[in-house]
N, C-alpha and C positions, 0 to 999 in steps of 0.2 A: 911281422911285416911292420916295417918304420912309414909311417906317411911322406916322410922326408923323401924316402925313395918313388913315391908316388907325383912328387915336386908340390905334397901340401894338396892332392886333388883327391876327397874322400871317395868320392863317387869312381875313380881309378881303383883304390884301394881294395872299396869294397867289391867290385867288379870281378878282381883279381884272387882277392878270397872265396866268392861263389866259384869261381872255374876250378879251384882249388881243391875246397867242399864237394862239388859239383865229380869230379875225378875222383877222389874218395870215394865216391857213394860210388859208383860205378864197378870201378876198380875192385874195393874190399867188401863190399856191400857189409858193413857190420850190423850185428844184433842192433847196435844201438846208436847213434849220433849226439853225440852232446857240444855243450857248448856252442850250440847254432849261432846264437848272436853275441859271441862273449867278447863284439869289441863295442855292446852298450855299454858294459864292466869305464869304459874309458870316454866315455861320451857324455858326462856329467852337466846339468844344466846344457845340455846342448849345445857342448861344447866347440862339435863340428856339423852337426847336422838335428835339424827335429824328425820326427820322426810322422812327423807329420806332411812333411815334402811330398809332392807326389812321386816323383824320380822314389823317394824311399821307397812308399806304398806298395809301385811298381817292383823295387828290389825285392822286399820281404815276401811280396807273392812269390817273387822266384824261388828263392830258397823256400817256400811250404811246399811249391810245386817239385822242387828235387829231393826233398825229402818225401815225398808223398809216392813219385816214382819209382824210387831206391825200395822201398817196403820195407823202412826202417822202423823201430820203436824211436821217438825222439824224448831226449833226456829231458825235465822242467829242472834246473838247477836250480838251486835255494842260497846257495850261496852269499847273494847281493843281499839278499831279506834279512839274512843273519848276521852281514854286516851293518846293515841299516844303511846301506847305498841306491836301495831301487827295489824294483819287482824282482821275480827270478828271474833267470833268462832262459827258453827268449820270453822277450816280452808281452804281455797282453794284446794286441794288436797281431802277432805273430802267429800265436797260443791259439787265436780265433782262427787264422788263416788255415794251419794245422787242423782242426777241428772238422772245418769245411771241405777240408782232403782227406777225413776220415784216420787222418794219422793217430797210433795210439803212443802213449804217450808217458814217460817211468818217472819215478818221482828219484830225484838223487840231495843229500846233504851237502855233499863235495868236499866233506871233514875231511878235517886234518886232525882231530884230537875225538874222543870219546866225548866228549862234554856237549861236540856240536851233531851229533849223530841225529839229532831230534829234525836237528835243519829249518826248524819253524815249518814243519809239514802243513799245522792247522794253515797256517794262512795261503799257503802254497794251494793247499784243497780248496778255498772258498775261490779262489783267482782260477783253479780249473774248473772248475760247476761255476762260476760268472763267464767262463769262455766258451762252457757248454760241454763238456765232459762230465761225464758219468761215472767213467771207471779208467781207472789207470791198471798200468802191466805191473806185475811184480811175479820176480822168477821161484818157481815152487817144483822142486821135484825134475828139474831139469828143463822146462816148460814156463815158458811167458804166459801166466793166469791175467785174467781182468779181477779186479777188486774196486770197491770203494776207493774214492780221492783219500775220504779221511779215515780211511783205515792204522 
């Protein structure tokens, strides 16, 4: 999605990606959902939006609340931490919403090489037990187990 096509209006944008997301989950209900908010990935210094908005606040509840409906596992990508661009996504602020809709919750690298498989998991675990998670999913045996953040 270009915001151009949006005519420059985030709040369109991101609107247009929850219905998107929102269909997704309905439709294919996957194991798992990731990249919930990977267009923080682009939103640097607040670039289009803080995240702090209320119009946000209000967005990010919605997407907790269709992820929470859908009875997904949602993905914590590490990615941004590894680049040294930001939290993982989604965000702290998200991560909590999640929590509070009992969403559980996988921990992923999002590697692309062997070198990054670690993903910076340590800090990913302290950002979920600061969000209030206890135990993330990790697949064993055919079966999404709970475990340790910092497993």
């Amino acid at each position: 999605m270009a915001l151009e096509a949006f005519g420059g209006d985030i709040r369109a944008m991101l609107l247009s990606y929850a219905g998107i997301l929102g269909e997704m989950l309905r439709t294919w209900r996957p194991d798992i959902v990731g990249h919930l908010d990977i267009y923080q990935k682009f939103n640097d210094a607040n670039r289009f939006f803080s995240a702090e908005e209320p119009w946000y606040r209000a967005f990010a509840a919605g997407l907790a609340d269709m992820v929470a409906r859908s009875g997904c596992i949602a993905e914590v990508n590490t990615a941004l931490l590894r680049l040294g661009r930001g939290e993982a996504y989604p965000a702290r602020m998200i991560l909590r919403l999640l929590r509070e809709r009992n969403v559980p919750v996988i921990l992923s690298s999002d590697a692309h090489r062997a070198s990054d498989l670690d993903g910076r998991f340590a800090e990913a675990a302290t950002l979920l037990r600061e969000s209030g998670y206890s135990s993330v999913k990790m697949l064993r045996g055919g079966k999404f187990v709970d475990f340790p953040p910092d497993v």
